[in-house]
Residue, then its C-alpha position, 0 to 999 in steps of 0.5 A: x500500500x505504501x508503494x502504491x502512495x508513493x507512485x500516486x504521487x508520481x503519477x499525479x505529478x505526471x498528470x500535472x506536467x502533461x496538463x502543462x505542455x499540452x496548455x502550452x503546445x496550444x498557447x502562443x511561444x510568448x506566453x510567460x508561464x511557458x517560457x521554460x518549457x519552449x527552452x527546454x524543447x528548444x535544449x532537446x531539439x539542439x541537443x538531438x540535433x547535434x547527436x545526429x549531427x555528430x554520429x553521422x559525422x562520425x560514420x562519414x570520417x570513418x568511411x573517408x578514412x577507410x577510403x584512404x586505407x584502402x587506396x593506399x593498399x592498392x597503390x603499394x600493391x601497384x608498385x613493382x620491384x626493379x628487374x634485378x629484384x625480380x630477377x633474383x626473386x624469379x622461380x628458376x624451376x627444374x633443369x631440363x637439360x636430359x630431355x632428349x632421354x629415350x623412353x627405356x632410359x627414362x623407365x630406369x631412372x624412375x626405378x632407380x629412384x623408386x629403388x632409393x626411396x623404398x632402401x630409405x623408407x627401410x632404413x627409417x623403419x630399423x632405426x624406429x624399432 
């Protein structure tokens, strides 16, 4: 009961300052008992004013700003190095100076090879046990 008191009053005091802006919404601005109303409306309304002002600001900065990184990313990416840089830099690949090895030679090679790699793989396989 005591809380139901105290929010009575509340809602009194609510019911009172609804009473008075809508007295002074249909009022003319010059009327001195709503001075202060109108100059708090006005606080609000530069003050949300402002706010929207500020965060849209913001989005434009950080989007302009974004911009800017990104070219300059592009614009490093566009640079290329001198040519002994790329030269040094250059994949050489495999040396294929026995191409003209005949289909037979070619076959005993890849045995020959295959050969090593089992002897290597048994080899891994003693010292493991």
């Amino acid at each position: 009961m005591k809380a139901m008191e105290i929010l009575q009053q509340y809602w009194e005091q609510a019911k009172r300052l609804l009473v008075y802006i809508q007295f002074c919404i249909d009022n003319d601005i010059r009327t001195p008992v709503c001075r202060d109303f109108w100059t708090w409306t006005v606080y609000l309304c530069v003050g949300l004013a402002l706010l929207i002002i500020f965060v849209v600001g913001r989005k434009i900065l950080r989007a302009q700003l974004e911009l800017r990184r990104n070219k300059k990313r592009l614009e490093a990416r566009k640079i290329v190095a001198d040519a002994e840089t790329i030269e040094q830099a250059k994949w050489v690949g495999d040396d294929n100076q026995q191409t003209e090895l005949s289909q037979e030679e070619l076959a005993e090679r890849m045995r020959e090879a295959l050969r090593v790699k089992s002897e290597l793989d048994a080899a891994k396989v003693k010292q493991g046990e």
